[in-house]
C-alpha positions as CSV (number, residue, x, y, z in Angstrom):
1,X,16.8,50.9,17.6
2,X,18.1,54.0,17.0
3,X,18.8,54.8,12.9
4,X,22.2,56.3,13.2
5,X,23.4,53.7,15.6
6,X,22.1,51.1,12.9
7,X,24.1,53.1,10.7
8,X,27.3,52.9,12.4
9,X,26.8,49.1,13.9
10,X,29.1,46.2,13.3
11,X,32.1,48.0,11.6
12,X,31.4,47.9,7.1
13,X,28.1,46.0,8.1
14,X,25.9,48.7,6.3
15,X,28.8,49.9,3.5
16,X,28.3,46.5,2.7
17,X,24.7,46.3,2.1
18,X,24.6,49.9,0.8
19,X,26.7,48.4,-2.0
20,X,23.9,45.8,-2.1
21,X,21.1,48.3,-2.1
22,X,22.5,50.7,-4.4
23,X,22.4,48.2,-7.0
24,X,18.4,48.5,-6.3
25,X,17.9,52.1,-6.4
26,X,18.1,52.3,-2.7
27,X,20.0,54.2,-0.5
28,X,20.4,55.2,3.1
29,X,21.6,58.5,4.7
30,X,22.0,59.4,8.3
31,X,18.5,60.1,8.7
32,X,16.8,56.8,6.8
33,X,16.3,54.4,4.2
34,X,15.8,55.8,0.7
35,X,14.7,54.8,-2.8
36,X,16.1,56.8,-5.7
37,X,14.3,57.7,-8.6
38,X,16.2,56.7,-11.6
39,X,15.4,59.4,-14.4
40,X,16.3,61.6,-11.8
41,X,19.9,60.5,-10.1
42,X,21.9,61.2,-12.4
43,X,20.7,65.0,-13.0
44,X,20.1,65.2,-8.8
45,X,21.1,62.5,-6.4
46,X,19.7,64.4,-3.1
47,X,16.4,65.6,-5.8
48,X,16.2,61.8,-6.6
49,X,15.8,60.4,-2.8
50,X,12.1,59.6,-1.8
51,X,11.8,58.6,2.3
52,X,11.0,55.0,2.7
53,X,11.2,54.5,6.6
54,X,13.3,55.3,9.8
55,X,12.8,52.4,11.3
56,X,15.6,49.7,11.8
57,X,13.2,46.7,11.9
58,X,11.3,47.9,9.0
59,X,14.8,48.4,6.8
60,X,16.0,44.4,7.8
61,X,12.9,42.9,7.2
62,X,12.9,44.5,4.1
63,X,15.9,43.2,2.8
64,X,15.4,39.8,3.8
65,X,17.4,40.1,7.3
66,X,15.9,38.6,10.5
67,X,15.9,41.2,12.8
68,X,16.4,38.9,16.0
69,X,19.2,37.6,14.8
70,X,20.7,40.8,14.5
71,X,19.5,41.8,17.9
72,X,21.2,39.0,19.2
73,X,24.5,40.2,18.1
74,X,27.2,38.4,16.1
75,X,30.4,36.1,17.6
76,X,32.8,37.5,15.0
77,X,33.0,38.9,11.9
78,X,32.6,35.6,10.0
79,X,28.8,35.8,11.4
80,X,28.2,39.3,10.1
81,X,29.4,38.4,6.5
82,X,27.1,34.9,6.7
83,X,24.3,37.5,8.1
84,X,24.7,39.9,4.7
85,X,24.9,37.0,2.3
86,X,21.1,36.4,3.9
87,X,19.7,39.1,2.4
88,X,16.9,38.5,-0.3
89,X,19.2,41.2,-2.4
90,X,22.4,39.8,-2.3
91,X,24.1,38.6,-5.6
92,X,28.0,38.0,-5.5
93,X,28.0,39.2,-8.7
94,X,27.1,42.8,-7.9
95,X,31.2,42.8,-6.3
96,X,32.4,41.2,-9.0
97,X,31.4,43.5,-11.4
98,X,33.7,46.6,-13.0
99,X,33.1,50.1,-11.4
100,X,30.9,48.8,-8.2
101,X,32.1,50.9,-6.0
102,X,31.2,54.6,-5.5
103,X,33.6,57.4,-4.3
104,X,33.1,56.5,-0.6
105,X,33.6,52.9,-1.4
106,X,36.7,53.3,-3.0
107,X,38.0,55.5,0.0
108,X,37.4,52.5,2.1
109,X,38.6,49.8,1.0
110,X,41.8,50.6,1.3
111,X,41.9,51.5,5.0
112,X,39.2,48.9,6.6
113,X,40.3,45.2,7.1
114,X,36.2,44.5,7.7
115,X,35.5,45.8,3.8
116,X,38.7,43.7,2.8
117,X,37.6,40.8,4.3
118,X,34.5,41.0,2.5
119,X,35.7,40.3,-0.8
120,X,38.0,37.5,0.8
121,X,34.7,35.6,2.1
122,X,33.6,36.4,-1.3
123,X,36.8,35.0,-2.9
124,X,36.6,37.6,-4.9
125,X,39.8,40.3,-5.6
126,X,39.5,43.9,-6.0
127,X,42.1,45.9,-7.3
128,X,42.3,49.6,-7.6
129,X,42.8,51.0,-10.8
130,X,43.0,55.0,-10.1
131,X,40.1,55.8,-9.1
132,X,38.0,52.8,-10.3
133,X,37.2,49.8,-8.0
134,X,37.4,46.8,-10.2
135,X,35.7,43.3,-9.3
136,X,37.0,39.9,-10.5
137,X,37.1,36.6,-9.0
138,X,40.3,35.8,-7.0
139,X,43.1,33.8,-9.0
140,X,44.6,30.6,-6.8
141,X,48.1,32.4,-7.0
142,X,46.8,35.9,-6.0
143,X,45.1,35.9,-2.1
144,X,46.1,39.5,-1.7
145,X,43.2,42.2,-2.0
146,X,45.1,44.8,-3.5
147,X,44.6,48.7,-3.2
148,X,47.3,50.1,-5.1
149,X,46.7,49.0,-8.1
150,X,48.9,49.4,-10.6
151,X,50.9,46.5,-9.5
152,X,48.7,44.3,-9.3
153,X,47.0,41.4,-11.3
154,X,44.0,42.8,-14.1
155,X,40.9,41.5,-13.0
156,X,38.4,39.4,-15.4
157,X,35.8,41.1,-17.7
158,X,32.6,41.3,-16.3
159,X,30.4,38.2,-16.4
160,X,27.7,38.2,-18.2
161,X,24.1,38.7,-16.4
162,X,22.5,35.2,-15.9
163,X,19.2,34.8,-17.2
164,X,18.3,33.7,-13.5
165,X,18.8,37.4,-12.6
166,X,17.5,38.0,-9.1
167,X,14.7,40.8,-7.6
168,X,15.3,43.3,-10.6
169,X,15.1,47.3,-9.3
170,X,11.7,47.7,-10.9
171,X,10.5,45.0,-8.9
172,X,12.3,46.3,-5.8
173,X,10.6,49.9,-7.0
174,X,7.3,48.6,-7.0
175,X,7.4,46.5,-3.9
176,X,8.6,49.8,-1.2
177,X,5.9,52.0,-3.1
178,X,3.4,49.7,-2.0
179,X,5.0,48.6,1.0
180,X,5.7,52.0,2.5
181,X,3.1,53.7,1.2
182,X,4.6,56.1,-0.9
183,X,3.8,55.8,-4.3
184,X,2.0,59.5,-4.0
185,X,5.4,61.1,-2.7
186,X,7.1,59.4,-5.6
187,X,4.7,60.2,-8.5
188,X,4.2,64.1,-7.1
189,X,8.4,64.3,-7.1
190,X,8.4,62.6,-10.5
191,X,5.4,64.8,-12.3
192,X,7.1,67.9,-10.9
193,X,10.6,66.7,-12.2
194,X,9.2,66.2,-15.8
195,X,6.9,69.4,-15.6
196,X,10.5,71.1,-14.5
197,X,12.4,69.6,-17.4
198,X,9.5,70.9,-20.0
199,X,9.6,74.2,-18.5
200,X,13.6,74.7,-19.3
201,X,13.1,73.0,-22.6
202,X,10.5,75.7,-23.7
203,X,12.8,78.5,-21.9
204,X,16.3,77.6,-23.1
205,X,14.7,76.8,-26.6
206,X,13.5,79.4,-27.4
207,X,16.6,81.4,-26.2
208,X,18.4,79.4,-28.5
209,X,16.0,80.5,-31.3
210,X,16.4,84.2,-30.4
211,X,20.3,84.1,-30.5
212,X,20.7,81.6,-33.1
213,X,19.2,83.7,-35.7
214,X,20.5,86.9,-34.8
215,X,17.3,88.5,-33.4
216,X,18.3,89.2,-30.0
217,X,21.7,88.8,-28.0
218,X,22.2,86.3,-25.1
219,X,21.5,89.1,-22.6
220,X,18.0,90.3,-24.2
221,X,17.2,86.2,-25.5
222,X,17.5,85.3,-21.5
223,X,15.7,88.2,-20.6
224,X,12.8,87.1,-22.7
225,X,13.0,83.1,-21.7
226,X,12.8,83.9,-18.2
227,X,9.7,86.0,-18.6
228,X,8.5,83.2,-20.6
229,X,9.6,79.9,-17.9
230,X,7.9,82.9,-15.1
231,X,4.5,83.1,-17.3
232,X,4.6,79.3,-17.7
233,X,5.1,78.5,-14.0
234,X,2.3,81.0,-12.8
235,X,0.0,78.7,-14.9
236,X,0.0,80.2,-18.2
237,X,0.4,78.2,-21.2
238,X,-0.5,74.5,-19.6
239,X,-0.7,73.2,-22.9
240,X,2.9,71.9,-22.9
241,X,2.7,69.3,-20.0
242,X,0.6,67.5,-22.4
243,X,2.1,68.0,-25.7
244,X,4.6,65.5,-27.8
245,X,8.2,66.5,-28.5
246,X,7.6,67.2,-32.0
247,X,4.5,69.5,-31.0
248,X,6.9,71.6,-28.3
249,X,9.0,72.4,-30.9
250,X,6.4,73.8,-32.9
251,X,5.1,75.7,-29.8
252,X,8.8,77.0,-29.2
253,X,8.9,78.3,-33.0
254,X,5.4,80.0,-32.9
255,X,6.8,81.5,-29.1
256,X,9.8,82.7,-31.6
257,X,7.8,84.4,-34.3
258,X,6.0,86.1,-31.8
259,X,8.6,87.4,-30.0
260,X,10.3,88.4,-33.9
261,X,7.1,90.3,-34.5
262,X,7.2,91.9,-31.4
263,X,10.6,93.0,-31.8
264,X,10.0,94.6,-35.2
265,X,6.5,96.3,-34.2
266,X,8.5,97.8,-31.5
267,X,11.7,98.9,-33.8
268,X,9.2,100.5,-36.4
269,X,6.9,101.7,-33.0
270,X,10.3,103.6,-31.7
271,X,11.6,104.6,-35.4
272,X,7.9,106.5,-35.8
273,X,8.0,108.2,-32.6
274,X,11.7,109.7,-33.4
275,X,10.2,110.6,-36.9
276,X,7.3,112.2,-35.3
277,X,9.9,114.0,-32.5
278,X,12.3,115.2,-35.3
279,X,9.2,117.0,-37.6
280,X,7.8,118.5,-34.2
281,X,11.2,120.1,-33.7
282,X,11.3,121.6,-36.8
């Protein structure tokens, strides 16, 4: 089956499971199924993605689905919801809790009667407050599923996770790098994140020194920190990647005093030569 097509099949069928799988670290775009790295997501979202597979079969076996079944086709819409409750990573409590919903989610909800109708099968009631989707379970007096919001009923606190928690995302993590094969994308994308992140700690810190204490401006400090990151990333200086916090501070200081030194060798370099220009004149 074609991946877009999968994409696009059965109304909210995959808005609905990408709510599932987001609470996994998975995701899927219009080109396949992702995982996403978690130190990275919130820095990077499209940095954080690491390719799990293009095929459809592969992506519904993986969540628990039976792939004949959905080749068959479903009589109505009840059937798809019964189908998505199959799924290994399926807990109603991911839609019941506060803030489930991303940005695409909350757009819609209020427009599609499949995505309603979720949370009805659920009976659970979503109400939304601004911006925010919130989850709660649905009150005997209040059926509606509610988009505007501020009319409508608050929604219960978020339950507490049971100690019966299901597949946990490290679990999930662990299972598609071994599964898929792609443990050595996800380590190379996560060493070269954290070698990144050292890199622009070194750079901006010692920056920070430069300007902090008066010794250079902004202009002249980011001069100097980009020759630096440049010297560092051409393989200079490969010390760092292995170094504790406490000991890259220390390197960023001695980086500073350097710098300091070099400054004033050059200030009493260029004061000499004037003094020198001055007595030749005269």
């Amino acid at each position: 089956m074609w991946w877009v097509s999968f994409k696009h099949a059965y109304g909210d069928l995959w808005s609905i499971l990408g709510i599932m799988a987001r609470t996994k670290g998975l995701v899927a775009d219009e080109k396949c199924l992702n995982l996403r790295i978690r130190e990275i997501e919130d820095h990077n979202r499209e940095l954080a993605k690491v390719e799990l597979t293009k095929s459809v079969n592969e992506t519904l076996e993986f969540f628990g689905l039976d792939v004949g079944k959905y080749e068959r086709g479903f009589g109505g819409v009840k059937e798809v919801y019964e189908f998505l409750t199959e799924s290994r990573f399926f807990e109603e409590r991911s839609f019941t809790k506060k803030k489930f919903a991303n940005a695409s989610d909350r757009s819609k909800i209020g427009k599609r009667d499949m995505l309603k109708g979720w949370f009805d099968f659920l009976g659970v009631d979503v109400i939304l407050v601004g911006k925010v989707l919130e989850g709660g379970q649905k009150e005997a007096e209040n059926e509606d599923v509610t988009d505007g919001g501020k009319n409508g009923e608050s929604v219960q606190e978020d339950r507490a996770e049971s100690p019966e928690e299901g597949i946990t995302r490290e679990q999930v993590l662990e299972e598609a790098l071994e599964r898929f094969g792609k443990r050595e994308a996800y380590e190379e994308k996560v060493k070269a994140w954290r070698r990144n992140l050292r890199v622009e700690m070194v750079a901006r810190g010692v920056a920070k020194k430069l300007i902090d204490g008066g010794h250079n401006g902004p202009r002249s400090a980011r001069t100097k920190s980009s020759k630096l990151r440049k010297q560092i990333n051409e393989g200079e200086m490969d010390e760092i990647f292995d170094m504790t916090e406490e000991q890259v501070q220390m390197f960023i200081q001695d980086r500073v005093n350097e710098l300091i030194e070099s400054n004033a060798n050059n200030t009493v370099s260029n004061t000499g030569s004037e003094v020198a220009a001055v007595s030749g004149s005269g």
